[in-house]
N, C-alpha and C positions, 0 to 999 in steps of 0.2 A: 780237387781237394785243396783245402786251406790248410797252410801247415798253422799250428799254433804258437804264438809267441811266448817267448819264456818269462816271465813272471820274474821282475825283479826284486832281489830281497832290499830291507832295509838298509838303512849304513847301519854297522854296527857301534860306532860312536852315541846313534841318536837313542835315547831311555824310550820304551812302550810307554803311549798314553795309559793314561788311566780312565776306565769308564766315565762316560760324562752322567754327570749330575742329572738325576730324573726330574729336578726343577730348574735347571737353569737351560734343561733341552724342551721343557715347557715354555719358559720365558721366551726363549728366542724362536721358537713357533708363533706363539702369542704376538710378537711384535712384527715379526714376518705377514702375519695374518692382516695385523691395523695396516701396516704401510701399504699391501696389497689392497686393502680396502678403501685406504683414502685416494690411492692413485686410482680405484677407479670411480667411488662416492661422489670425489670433490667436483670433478669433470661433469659426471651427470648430476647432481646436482644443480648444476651451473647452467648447464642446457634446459632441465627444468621449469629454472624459473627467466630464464631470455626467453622461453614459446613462451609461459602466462604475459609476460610483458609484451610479447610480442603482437598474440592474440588478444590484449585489452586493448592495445592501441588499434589494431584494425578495426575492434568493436566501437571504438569512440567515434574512428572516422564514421565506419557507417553511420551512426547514430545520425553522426552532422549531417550528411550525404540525403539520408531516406528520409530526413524532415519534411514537413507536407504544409507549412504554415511559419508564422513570422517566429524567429526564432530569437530573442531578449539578449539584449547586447551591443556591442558595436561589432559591422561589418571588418575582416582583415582589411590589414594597409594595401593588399595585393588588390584585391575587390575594390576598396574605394579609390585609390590610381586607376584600377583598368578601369573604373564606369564614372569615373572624375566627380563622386560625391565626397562633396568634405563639410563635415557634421561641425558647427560651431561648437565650441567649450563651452561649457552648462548645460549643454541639453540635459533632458531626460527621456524618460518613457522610450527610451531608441529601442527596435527592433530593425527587423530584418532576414529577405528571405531570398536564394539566388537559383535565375532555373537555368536552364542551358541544352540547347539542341545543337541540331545541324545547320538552322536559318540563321537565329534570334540567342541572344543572350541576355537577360534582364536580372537587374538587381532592384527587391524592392525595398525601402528605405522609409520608415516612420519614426518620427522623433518631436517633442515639444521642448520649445526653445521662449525666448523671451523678445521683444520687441527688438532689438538692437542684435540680437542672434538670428532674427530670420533675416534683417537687412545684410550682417556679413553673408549669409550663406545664398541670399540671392545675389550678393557680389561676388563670391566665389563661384558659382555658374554661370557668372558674366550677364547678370540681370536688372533688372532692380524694381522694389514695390510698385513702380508704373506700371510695368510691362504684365502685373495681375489683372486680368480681366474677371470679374466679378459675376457670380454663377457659372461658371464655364467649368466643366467636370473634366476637365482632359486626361484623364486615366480612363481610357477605357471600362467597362461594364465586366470583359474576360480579367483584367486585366487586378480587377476588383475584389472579381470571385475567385481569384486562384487564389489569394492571403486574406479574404475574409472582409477584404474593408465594405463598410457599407459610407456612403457620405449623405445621408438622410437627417443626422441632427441639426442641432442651433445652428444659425451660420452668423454672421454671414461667411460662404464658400468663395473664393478666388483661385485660379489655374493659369498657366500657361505651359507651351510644350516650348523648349528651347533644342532648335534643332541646329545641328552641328555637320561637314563635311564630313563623311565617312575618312577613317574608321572612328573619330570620336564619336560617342553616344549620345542619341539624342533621349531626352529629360523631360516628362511629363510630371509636371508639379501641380499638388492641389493643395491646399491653405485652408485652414481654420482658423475663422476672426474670430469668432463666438467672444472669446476672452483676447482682447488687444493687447495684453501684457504677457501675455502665455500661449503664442500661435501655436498650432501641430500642422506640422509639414509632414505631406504624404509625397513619397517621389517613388517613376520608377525609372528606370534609365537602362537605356538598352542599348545593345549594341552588337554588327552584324558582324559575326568571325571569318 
């Protein structure tokens, strides 16, 4: 058995409260209530909208990821360092589409450039307009149909592959003369992981 403790009185110096106020025992419920509700609102909240953020950004990547064809733009700086393409200033029309296995890794690379922009960028592959040999389609036919290109218009056509010591990439370039002041350069460069 528990004995019970005795109940201590007041001091007798101290006055009895007085009833509290039916609206200010309101108020301080009410206020009791918001701060209870922003401590736990704000938090969730917060986690709320970090998943939608979170979850759009992995929608983007996939987007980029499950692409199936050239995709309008310029390739990352990662991309064009790892496959050593660098796209002259002025281009236009750039595209681009990157696949990637267990063998083979290719980036493929189209862009229309100007006379003086196809010569820097066959010098930035360590090339140069000689080294075009004329009707030579050196992009593969697979290599063709996986981005769509057909090379069946005007030409005149000119290609070469510039092959390089593993692990640099080696670079299969196809050329559009049709128009000498507006080449399109078709490249695809691969390289084995």
């Amino acid at each position: 058995m528990t004995a019970s403790l005795p109940r201590q009185a007041s001091p007798p110096d101290e006055p009895e409260r007085p009833p509290e106020n039916p609206r200010r025992k309101f108020r301080r419920r009410a206020i009791t209530l918001l701060i209870i509700g922003l401590l736990i609102g704000v938090p969730a909240g917060y986690l709320v909208i970090s998943a939608n953020q979170s979850r759009n950004a992995g929608k983007e990547k996939e987007d980029k990821y499950s692409a199936t064809g050239l995709t309008s733009g310029w390739p990352s700086r990662v991309q064009r360092r790892l496959y050593q393409v660098t796209i002259p200033g002025g281009a236009t029309d750039i595209a681009y589409y990157e696949t990637n296995n267990w063998k083979t890794s290719r980036l493929y690379v189209q862009f229309g450039t100007d006379s003086a922009g196809l010569d820097r960028f066959l010098g930035y592959v360590g090339t140069s307009r000689a080294a075009l040999q004329k009707d030579d389609f050196t992009i593969s036919a697979h290599d063709q149909q996986v981005v769509g290109w057909k090379f069946t218009g005007t030409g005149p056509w000119s290609g070469l592959v510039h092959t390089q010591k593993n692990p640099a990439p080696t670079q299969d370039i196809v050329v559009n003369l049709s128009n000498p002041e507006r080449p399109m350069v078709y490249l695809v460069s691969r390289t084995t992981p």
